[in-house]
C-alpha positions, 0 to 999 in steps of 0.5 A: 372469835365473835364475843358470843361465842364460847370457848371450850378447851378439852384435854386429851392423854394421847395423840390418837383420842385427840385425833379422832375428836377433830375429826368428830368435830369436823363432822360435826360442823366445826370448821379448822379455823375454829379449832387451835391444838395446843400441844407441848410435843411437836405433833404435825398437822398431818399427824392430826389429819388437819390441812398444812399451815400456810406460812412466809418462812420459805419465801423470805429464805428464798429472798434471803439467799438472793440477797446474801449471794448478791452481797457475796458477789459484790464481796467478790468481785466488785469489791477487788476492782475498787481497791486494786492491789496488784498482787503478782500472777493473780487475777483481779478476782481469784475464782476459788476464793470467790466462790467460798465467799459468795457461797457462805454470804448466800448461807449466812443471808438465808441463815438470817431471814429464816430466823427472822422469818421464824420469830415474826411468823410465831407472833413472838413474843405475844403480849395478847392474853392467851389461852393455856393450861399447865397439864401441857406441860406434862405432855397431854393435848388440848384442843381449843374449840370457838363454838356458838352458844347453842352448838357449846352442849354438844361439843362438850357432850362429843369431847367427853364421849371421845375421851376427853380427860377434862372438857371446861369453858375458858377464856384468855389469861395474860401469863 
């Protein structure tokens, strides 16, 4: 956001009202990256008909897995040919043993990167200022519009027409 643009927080009851104003606002001219949904339900993208987010979470997963079945491996059979303990009628590396250990390793790796992925890709925690109104937490939508000066009247005058609860300038608050 440029520092003269505006922003423009409007609430909505209800998913469907909220829906159509970001559609309206598409036709309008407001581009997806100038609009922020700000919901304290899980509400999809598709849901509210906006293209999908693009995210690492899977790629570091993906990694991960890698990285943990490798570990599994190493546990299972590199590990019994630097320690030999001649056990009698076994081999050096039981298979069923083995594939319990590098299964639960490759799970565990996975497990641990898609945490970690999760955290650094929600930016949390946040120690920027952030824009947020307690009706949220009641359930209701907001949608947070950065629009230029002379597009900021008719944005307003649309969010209102759709249904809009409360249509107000804001701007960002350390919580």
């Amino acid at each position: 956001m440029t520092a003269e643009e505006k922003s423009i927080l409007a609430v909505f009851a209800d998913i469907d009202p909220a829906a159509d104003a970001i559609e309206q606002l598409r036709l309008l001219g407001v581009h997806d990256d100038c609009m922020n949904v700000i919901s304290g339900i899980p509400v999809t993208e598709a849901m509210l008909g906006r293209p999908s987010q693009w995210t690492n979470v899977p790629r570091l997963a993906l990694g991960g897995a890698i990285a943990g079945f490798l570990v599994g491996v190493f546990l299972s059979f590199i590990t019994p040919d630097m320690y030999t303990i001649l056990v009698g009628g076994q081999p050096f590396t039981p298979v069923p043993p083995a594939v319990i250990v590098v299964f639960e390793m490759t799970m565990l790796g996975m497990l641990l990167s898609t945490f970690l992925g999760v955290f650094l890709d929600s930016y949390f925690p946040s120690y920027r200022p952030m824009k947020y109104i307690p009706e949220i937490s009641d359930g209701k939508i907001a949608i947070l519009i950065e629009c230029p000066p002379p597009d900021e009247q008719k944005v307003t005058d649309l969010l209102k027409k759709l249904g809009a609860e409360s249509v107000q300038l804001t701007e960002a608050q350390h919580l």
